[in-house]
C-alpha positions in Angstrom: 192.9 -68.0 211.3 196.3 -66.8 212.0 198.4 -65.7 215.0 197.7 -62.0 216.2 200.9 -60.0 217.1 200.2 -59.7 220.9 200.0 -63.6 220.4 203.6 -63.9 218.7 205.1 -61.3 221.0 203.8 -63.7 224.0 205.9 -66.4 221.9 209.0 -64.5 221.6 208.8 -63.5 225.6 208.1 -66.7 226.7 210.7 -68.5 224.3 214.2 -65.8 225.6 212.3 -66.9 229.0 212.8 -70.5 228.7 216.2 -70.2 226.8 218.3 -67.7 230.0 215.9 -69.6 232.7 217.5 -73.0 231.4 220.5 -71.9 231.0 220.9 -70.4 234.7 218.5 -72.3 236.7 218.2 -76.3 235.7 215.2 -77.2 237.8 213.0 -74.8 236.9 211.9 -77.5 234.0 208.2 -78.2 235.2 207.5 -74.3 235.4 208.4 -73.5 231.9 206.5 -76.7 230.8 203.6 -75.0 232.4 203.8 -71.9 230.9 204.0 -73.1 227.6 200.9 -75.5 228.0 198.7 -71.9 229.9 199.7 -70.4 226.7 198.1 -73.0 224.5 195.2 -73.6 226.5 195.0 -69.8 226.5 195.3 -70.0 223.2 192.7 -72.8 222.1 189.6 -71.4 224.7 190.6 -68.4 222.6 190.2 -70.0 219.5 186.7 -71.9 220.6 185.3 -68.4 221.9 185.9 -67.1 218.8 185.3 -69.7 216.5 181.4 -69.6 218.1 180.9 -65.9 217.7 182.0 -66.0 214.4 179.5 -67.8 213.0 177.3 -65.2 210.8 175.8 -64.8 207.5 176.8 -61.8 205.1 174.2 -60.7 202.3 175.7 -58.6 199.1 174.3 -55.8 196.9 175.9 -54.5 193.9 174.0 -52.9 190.8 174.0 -55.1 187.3 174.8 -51.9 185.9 176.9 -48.5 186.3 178.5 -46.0 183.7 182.1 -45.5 183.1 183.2 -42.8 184.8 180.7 -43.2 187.8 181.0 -44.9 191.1 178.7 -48.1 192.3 178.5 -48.8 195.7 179.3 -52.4 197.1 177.1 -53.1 200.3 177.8 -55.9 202.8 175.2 -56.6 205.5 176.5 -59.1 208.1 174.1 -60.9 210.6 175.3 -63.0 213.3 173.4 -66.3 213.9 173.7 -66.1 217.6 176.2 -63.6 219.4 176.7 -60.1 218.9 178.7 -59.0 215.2 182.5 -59.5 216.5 184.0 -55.8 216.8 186.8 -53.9 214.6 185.6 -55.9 211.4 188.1 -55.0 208.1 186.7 -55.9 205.0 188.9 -56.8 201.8 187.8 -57.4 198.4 188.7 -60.4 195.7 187.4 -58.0 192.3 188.5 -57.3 188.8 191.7 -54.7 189.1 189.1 -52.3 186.5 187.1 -51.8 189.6 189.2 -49.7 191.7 188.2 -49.0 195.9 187.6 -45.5 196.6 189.9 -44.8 199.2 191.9 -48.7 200.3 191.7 -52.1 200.0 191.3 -52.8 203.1 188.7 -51.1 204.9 188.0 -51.0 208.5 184.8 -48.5 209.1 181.9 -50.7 209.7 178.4 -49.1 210.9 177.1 -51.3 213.3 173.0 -51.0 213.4 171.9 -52.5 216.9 173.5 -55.7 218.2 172.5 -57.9 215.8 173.8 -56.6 212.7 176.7 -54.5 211.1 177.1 -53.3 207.2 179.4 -51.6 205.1 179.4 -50.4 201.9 182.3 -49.6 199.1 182.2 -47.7 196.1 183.8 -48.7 193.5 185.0 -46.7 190.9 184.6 -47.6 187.5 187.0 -46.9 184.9 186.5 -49.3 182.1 184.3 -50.9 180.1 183.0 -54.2 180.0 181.7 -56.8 182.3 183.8 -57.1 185.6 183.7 -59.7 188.5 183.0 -59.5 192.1 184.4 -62.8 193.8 185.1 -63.3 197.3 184.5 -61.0 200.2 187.4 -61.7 203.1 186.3 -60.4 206.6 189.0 -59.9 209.0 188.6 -59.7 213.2 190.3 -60.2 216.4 189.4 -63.2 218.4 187.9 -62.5 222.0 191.4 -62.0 223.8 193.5 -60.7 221.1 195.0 -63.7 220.8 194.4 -64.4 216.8 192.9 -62.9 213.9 190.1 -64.6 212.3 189.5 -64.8 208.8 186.5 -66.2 206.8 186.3 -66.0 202.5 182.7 -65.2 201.6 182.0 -66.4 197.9 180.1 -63.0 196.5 179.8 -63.9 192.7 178.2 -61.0 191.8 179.2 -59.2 188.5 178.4 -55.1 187.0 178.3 -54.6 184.0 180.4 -51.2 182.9 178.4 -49.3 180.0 179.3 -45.4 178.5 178.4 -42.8 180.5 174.7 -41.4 179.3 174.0 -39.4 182.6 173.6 -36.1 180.5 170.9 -37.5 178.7 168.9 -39.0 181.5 169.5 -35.5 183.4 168.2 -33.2 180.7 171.3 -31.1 180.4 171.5 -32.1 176.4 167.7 -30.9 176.1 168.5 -28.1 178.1 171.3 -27.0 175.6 168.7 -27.7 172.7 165.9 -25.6 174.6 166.5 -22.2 173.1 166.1 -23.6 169.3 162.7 -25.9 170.4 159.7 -24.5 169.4 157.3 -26.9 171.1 157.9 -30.6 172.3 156.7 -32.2 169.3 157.9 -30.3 166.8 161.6 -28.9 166.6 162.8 -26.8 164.6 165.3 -24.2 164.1 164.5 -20.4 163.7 166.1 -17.9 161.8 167.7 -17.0 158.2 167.1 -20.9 157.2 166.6 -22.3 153.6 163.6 -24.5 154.1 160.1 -22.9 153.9 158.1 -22.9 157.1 155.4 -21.1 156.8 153.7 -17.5 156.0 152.6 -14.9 158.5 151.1 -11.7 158.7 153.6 -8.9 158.6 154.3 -6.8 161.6 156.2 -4.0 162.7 159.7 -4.7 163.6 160.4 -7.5 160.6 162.4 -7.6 158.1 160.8 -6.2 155.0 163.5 -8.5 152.6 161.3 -11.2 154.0 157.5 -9.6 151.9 156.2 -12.5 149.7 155.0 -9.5 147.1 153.0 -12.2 144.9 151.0 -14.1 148.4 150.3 -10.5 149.7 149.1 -9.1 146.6 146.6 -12.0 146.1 145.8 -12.1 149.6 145.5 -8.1 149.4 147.6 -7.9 153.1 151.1 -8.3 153.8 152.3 -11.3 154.8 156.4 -12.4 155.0 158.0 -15.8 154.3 159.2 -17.7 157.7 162.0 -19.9 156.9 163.8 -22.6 158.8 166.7 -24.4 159.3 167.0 -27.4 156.9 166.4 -30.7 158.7 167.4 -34.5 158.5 171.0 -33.8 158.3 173.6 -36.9 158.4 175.6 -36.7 161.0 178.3 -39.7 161.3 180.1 -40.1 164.9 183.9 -41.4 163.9 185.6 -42.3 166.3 189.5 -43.9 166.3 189.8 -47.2 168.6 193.3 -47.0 168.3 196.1 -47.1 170.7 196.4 -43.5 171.7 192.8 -43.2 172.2 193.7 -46.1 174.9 195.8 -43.6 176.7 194.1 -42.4 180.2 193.2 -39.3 180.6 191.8 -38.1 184.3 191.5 -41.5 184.7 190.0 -42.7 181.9 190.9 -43.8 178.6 190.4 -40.8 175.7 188.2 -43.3 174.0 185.5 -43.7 176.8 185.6 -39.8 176.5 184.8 -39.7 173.4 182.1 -42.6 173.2 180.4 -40.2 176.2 180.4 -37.3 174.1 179.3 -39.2 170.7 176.2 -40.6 172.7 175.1 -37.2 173.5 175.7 -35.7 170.3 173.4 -38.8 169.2 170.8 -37.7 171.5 171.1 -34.0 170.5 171.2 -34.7 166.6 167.9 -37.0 167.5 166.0 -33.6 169.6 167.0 -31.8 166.3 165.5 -33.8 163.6 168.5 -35.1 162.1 169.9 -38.8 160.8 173.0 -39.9 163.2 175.7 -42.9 161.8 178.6 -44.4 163.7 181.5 -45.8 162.4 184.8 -46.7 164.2 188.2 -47.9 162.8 191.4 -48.2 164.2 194.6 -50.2 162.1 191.4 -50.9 159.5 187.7 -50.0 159.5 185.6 -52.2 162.7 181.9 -51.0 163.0 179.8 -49.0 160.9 175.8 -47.9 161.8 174.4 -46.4 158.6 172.6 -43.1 159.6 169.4 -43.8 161.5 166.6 -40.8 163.3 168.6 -39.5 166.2 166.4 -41.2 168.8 165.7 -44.7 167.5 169.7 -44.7 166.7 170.6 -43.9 170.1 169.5 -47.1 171.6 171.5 -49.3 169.1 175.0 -46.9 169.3 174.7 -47.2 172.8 175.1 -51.4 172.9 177.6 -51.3 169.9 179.7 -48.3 171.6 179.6 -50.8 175.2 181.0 -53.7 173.1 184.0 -51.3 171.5 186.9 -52.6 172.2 190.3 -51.3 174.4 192.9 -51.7 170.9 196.9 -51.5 171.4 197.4 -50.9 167.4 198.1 -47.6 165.4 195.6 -46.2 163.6 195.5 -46.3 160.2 193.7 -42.8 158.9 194.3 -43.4 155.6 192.1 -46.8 155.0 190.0 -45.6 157.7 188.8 -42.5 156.6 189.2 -43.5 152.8 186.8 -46.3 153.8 184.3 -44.3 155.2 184.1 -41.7 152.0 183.5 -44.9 150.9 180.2 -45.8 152.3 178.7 -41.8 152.4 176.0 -41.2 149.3 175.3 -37.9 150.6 177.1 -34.7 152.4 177.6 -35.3 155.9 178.7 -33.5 159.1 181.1 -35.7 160.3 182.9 -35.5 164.0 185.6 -37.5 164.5 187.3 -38.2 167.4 190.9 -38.6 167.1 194.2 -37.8 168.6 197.7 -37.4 167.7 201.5 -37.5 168.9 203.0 -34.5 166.5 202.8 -32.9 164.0 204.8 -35.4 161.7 202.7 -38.3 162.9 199.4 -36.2 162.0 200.7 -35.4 158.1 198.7 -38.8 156.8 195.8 -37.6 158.9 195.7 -34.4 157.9 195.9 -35.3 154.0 192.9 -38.0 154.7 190.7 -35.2 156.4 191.0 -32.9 153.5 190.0 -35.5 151.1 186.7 -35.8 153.0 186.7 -32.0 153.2 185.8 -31.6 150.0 182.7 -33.6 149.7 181.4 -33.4 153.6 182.0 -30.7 156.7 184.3 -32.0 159.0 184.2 -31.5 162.9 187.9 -32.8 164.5 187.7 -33.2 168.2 190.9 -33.5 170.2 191.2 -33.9 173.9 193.7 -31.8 175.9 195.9 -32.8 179.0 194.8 -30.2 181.9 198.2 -31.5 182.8 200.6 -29.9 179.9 199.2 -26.3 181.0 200.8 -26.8 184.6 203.7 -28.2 183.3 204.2 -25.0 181.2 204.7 -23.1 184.1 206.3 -25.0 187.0 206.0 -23.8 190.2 210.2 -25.0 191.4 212.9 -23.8 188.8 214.6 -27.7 188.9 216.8 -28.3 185.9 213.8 -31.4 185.6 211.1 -28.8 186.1 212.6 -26.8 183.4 213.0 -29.7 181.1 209.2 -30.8 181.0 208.0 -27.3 180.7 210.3 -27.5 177.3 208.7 -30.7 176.3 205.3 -29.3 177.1 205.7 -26.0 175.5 206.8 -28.0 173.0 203.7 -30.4 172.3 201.4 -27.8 173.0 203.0 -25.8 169.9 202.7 -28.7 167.7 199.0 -29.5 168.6 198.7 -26.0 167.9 200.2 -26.0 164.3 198.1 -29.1 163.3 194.8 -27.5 164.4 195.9 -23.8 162.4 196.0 -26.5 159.0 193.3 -28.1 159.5 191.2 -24.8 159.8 193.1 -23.7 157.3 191.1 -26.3 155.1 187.9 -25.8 156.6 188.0 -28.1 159.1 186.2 -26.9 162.2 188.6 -28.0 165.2 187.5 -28.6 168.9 190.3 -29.1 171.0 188.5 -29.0 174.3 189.6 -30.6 177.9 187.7 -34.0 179.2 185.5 -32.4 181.7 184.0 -29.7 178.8 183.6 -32.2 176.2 180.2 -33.2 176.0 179.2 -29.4 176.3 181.4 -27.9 174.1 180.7 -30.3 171.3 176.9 -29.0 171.9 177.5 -26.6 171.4 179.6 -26.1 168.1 176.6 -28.3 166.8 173.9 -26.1 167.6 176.1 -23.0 166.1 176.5 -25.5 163.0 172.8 -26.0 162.8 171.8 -22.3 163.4 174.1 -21.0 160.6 173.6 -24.0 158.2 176.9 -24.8 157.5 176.3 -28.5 156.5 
């Protein structure tokens, strides 16, 4: 409970009443006195009014769970144990600062079902990881003469838990990007000018005729062709660097929640495609590494150790990283990692490391680009500070531009995509991997 303003401004009438009524009129004592005690009476029938309406229970909803990236919405319902709900209820929360209100702190739009009862639900947006706290609800309303504001702390104690964002697998929109190379639901493969044997078939007009087995169709006195397909169980390793520019936000979000979003559903791509997916992370020295599992029964298990990936404020260290890595690989490998650089100085020791594994495994770099530098390119106000940062961004975008020329320059496939085309652009360099065998 505290003093409303119409109560303070009452005060601060009465009080320049009292001082020039005492000061011109000396008997006038009794009157004041008065005053002063209608005020507080007024005052304290306020406060017992209110005090007795207030009286209410509030019930609290928030899901165990949400993905980074997403919003969850926080529900309040608020029953009154006798009177009607008070009017012009404003709602604050006591949360973790990584769950951010949509719109204020403060919120004042309640939806008031019938007399009885009035709720209102938040949405919280969530922008980190982890396991975040929902404490105390504070509820906020004006006593029945506008008098006070009362205030009551509701102990919520609820908590969410914050896990990578898998919504394009539990939509379909990875299998629909897989669709055109499935060949039934049970059996998936890729078509075309592969180098594993399929199967034979009859020959018909309109095929190749480089594709006759002469020997089969000889002994089988009919001609029949060789179908081939795409070679499968492929190792695929997800690499991604933990390391303090990967902490940078982006959109709002961290470049590193991008990239575990987009490593999960190349995990549940490589799995509808037959092929063996690893993870490995490193940042100032190697942290986690999942040895190559079927895509499916390794998506479960990347999933829990990319939610337990920590937020790290150290540089990255490419070349024990990445030297640690060729390390642990017996066999060839398509390998995406998910990096990020300052210039093209900084990126020399990365560079060098990548073209070591280039030798032995095919390399996929993914690089996330600010939607931001591209405005700042061309400003829209010809300032002296305008003109400045369009410099400084013409500038990094010609140095990000150098360092992916050398790094397809040694046969590096780059992917330097923006956050919102990620997951679908990394998609789809895979399938075009996959279709012209380049692993």
């Amino acid at each position: 409970m505290r003093p409303s303003r119409y109560l303070i401004a009452l005060v601060l009438i009465l009080a320049a009443v009292t001082v020039f009524v005492s000061v011109w009129w000396h008997d006038t004592g009794y009157l004041l006195l008065g005053l002063w005690v209608a005020l507080a009476a007024l005052t304290a029938g306020d406060l017992v009014m209110s005090a007795l309406s207030g009286r209410m229970t509030v019930e609290f909803d928030l899901p165990p769970q949400g993905f980074v990236g997403h919003t969850a919405a926080f529900t309040a319902t608020i029953r009154p144990r006798k009177s009607a709900v008070p009017g012009n209820i404003e709602i604050r929360l006591d949360r973790a600062p990584e769950l951010v209100v949509g719109e204020s702190r403060l919120v004042s739009a309640m939806s008031v079902s019938g007399e009885k009862s009035a709720g209102a639900s938040l949405d919280l947006h969530l922008t980190r990881r982890g396991r975040y706290a929902v404490h105390d609800l504070w509820l906020k309303w004006p006593s029945r003469l506008k008098l006070l504001e009362m205030i009551a702390r509701m102990p919520v104690g609820k908590e969410i838990a914050v896990l990578p964002d898998i919504s394009p697998v539990l939509s379909g929109a990875i299998r629909t990007q897989i669709l055109p190379l499935e060949a039934g639901q049970k059996d998936l493969r890729l078509r075309g000018e592969g180098s594993e044997f399929h199967q034979l078939r009859e020959f018909v007009s309109g095929m190749d005729p480089r594709s006759i087995d002469w020997k089969r169709s000889a002994r089988m006195r009919n001609l029949v062709v060789r179908e081939m397909r795409a070679e499968r169980n492929h190792q695929i390793i997800l690499c991604i660097d933990s390391g303090r520019l990967m902490a940078e936000q982006l959109g709002g979000f961290t470049k590193l929640d991008r990239a575990i979003n987009a490593a999960l559903a190349m995990c549940w791509a490589g799995g509808l495609a037959g092929d063996l997916v690893g993870f490995y992370s490193f940042d100032s020295r190697p942290r986690l590494f999942v040895p190559a599992l079927p895509g499916r029964a390794a998506f479960p298990r990347l999933q829990t150790m990319c939610a337990e990936l920590r937020y790290e404020t150290q540089e990255s260290n490419h070349t024990l990283g990445l030297t640690h890595l060729s390390g642990r690989l017996k066999r060839r490998s398509l390998i995406v990692i998910f990096s990020d650089f300052v210039d093209s100085i900084t990126a020399e020791l990365m560079i060098e490391n990548i073209h070591v594994l280039a030798r032995h495994h095919f390399i996929v770099y993914v690089a996330l680009r600010d939607p931001m530098l591209a405005k700042l390119v061309e400003p829209e106000e010809m300032t002296l500070d305008a003109i400045a940062r369009s410099v400084a961004a013409r500038q990094i975008l010609q140095e990000r531009r150098t360092v992916m020329e050398k790094l397809a320059r040694l046969g590096v496939l780059c992917l330097d995509s923006t956050p919102e085309a990620l997951t679908s652009d990394l998609i789809a360099r895979y399938i075009e991997i996959k279709s012209r065998e380049m692993i």
